[in-house]
N, C-alpha and C positions, 0 to 999 in steps of 0.2 A: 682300840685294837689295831697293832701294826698288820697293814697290807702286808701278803704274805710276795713274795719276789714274783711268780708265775703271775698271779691277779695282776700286778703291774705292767708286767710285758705284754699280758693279753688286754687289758687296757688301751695301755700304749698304739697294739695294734689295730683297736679299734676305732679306734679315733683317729689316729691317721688315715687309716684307709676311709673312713666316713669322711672327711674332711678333701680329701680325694676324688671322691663321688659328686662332690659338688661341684667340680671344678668339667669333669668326665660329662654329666649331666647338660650341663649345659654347650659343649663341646658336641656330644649328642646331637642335642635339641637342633642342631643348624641341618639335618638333612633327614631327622624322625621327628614322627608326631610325638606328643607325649604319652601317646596310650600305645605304641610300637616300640618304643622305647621300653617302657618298662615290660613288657611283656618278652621281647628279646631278653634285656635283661637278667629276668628271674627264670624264666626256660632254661636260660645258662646256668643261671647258678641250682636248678630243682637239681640239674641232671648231673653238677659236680658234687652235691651234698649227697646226692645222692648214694652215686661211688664212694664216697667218705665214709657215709651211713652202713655201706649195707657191708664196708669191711671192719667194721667195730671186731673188734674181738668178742664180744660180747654183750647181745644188748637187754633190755629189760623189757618185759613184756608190760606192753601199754595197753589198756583198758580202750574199748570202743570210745565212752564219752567221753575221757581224754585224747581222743585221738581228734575227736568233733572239734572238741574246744578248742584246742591247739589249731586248727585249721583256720575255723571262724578268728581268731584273733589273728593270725598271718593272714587275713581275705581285708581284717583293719588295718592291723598294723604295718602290714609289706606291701597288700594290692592299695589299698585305698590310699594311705600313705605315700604309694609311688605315684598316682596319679595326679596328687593335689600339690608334691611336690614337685614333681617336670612342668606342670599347668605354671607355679611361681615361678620356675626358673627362664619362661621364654621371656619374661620381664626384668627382673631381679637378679642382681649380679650374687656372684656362687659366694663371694665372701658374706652380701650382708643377708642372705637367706639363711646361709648357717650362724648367723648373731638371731634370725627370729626361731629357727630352728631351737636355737640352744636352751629356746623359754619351757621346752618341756619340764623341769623340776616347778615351775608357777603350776602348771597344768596337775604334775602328781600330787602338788598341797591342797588342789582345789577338789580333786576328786579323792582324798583321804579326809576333807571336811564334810563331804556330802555324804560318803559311804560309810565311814569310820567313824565321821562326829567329831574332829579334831577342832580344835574351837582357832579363831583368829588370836594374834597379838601385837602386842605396836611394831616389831620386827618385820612379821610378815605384809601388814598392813603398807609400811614402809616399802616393803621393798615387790609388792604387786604393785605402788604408783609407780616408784623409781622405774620397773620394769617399761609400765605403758608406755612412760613418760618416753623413756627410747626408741621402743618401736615405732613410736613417732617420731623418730627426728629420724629414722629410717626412713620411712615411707617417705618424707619430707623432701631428705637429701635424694633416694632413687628416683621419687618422680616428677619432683621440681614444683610443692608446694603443696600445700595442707589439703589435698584431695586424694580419695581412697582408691588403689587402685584395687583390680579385680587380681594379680597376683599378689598384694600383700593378703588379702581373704584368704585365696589357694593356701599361700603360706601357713599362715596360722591356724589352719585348719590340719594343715600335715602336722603343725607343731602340736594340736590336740590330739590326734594320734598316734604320735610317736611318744607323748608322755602317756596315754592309757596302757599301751604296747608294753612298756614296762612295768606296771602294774597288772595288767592281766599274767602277764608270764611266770611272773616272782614265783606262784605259787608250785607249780608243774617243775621249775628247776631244782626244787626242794627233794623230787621225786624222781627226775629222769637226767641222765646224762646231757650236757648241756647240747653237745654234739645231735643226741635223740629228739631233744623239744625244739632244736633251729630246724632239722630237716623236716616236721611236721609246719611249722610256722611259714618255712617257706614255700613248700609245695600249697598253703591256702593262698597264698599270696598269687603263687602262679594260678590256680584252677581261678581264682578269680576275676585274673587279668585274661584268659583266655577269651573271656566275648571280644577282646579288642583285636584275634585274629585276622580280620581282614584288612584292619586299620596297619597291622605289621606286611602282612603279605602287600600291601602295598609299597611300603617304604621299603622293604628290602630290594623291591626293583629298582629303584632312584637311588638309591643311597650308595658309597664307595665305600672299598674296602677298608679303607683306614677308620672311618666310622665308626662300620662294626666292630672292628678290633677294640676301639674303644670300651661299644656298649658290652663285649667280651669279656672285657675288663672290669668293667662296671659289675658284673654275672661274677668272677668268683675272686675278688677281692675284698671288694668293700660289701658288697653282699654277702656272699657264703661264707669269707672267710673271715669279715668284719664281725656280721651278727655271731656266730662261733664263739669270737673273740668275747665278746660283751658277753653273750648270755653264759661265758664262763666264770666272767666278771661277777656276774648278777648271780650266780650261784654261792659264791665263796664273802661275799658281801653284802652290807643293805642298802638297797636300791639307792636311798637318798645319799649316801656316800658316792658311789658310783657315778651318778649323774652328777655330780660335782668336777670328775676330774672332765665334764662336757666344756669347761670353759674354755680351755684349749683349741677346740675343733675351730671357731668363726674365725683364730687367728691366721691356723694355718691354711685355710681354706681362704682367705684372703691372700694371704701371698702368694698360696698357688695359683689363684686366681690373676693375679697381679703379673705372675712371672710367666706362667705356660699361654694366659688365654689377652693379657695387654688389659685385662679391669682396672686401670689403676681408681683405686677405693675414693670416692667423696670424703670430704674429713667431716662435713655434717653428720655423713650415712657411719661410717665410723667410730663418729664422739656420739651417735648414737645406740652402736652396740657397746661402748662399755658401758653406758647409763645402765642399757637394759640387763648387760652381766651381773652390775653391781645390784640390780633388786633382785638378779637369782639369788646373788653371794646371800644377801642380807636377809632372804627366805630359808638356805640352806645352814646359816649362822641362829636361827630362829630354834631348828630343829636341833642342834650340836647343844647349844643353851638347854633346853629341855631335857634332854637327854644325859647333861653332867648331873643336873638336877636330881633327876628320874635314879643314877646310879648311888649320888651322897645318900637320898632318901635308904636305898637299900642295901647299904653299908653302915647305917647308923645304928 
């Protein structure tokens, strides 16, 4: 199925602008905690989708427990996810966080085997080592030898919520304007991060202007207008396609990194994101195989 022109731009957007945010995040991190940070953050962005949201031209009336759900998964996917990810980023440079970041398609195979019953095969199998195998030579190069630190954890933990993130949503896209299911997603996200109010009204005192402008930025770029983008994405498309065009973000997000903030990249920490790319590729190569498969049978 050709990508239709629009899915690609809004692609395009989202991924840039996420690739962005790691760069912003840790730019951040030098005068906000990590739980003031993201709670500035999403406050910004509740209050710009917001304005977006309620000038729809017309919107579709959502159901109570959809409205639950969709919250409870933005309280995972945006609150919980932003805290585990600024936790990684006071250690972990923005380029190689968005190479462990990018392992969410490992994550959606592993929770379509558990939930779905999708069975293993030597592809997959392949290419969840090839994966590990990277994120270790990650950790390796960040922290200067085979000890674990407590932001690769953070990390991979954001990385297992941001692949669920995608699978909890799929289904509600199906039903609501993609515009309708981000502003739900990201208001749970904010009511969640709200315990960390005193944690922000702290740092807003210390903090300077240029900062906040940042974490401003951070609020309706790669937030509002990033998720927008994808869950547009993820409407007109199937997820495991989508999260494919994720290979992209660790590069650019390196070099942003590289060029706005003086990271210049490890070549260990490096040759260890395309290790961990190429067991997504070889995961997401697993599932295209299946699926030619899957179409000859029902052509025949």
């Amino acid at each position: 199925m050709k990508i239709p022109y629009k899915t690609k731009i809004a692609l395009f957007v989202a991924i840039l602008l996420w690739a962005s945010a790691f760069v912003g995040i840790r730019e951040g991190l030098k005068e906000y905690s990590p739980e003031g940070l993201a709670l500035l953050r999403y406050l910004i962005a509740s209050v710009f989708i917001g304005i977006v949201y309620f000038r729809l031209p017309a919107r579709n009336h959502i159901p109570y427990k959809d409205i639950c759900a969709l919250l409870i998964i933005g309280a995972l996917g945006i609150g919980a996810y932003s805290i585990t990810l600024n936790y990684g980023e006071l250690v972990i440079s923005s380029g190689m966080a968005s190479f462990i970041i990018s392992q969410s398609p490992i994550i959606t195979t592993i929770c379509a085997m558990i939930f779905l019953g999708e069975r293993l095969n030597f592809l997959r199998v392949m290419g969840f080592l090839i994966s590990v195998m990277g994120v270790v030579l990650i950790a390796f190069g960040e922290v200067g030898g085979f000890k674990w630190n407590a932001s690769i954890t953070y990390i991979l933990l954001a990385t297992f919520l941001g692949g669920c993130y995608s699978i909890l949503q799929k289904p509600f896209l199906k039903k609501y304007h993609a515009i309708e299911a981000t502003t739900y997603v990201i208001w749970g996200g904010t009511l969640f991060l709200l315990m960390y109010t005193p944690k922000l009204h702290h740092d807003l005192l210390g903090a300077s202007v240029v900062t906040t402008l940042t974490i401003t930025y951070l609020g309706i770029f790669p937030a509002a207008i990033g998720y927008i983008g994808w869950n547009y994405a993820l409407a007109e498309i199937p997820a495991s396609r989508a999260v494919s065009f994720l290979y992209f973000m660790p590069f650019l997000a390196m070099i942003l990194g590289w060029v706005l903030l003086g990271e210049v990249p490890i070549l260990l920490s490096v040759g260890g994101g395309i290790v961990a790319m190429l067991g997504v590729w070889l995961v997401n190569q697993s599932y295209h195989k299946q699926r030619l498969v899957t179409e000859k049978i029902t052509t025949a």
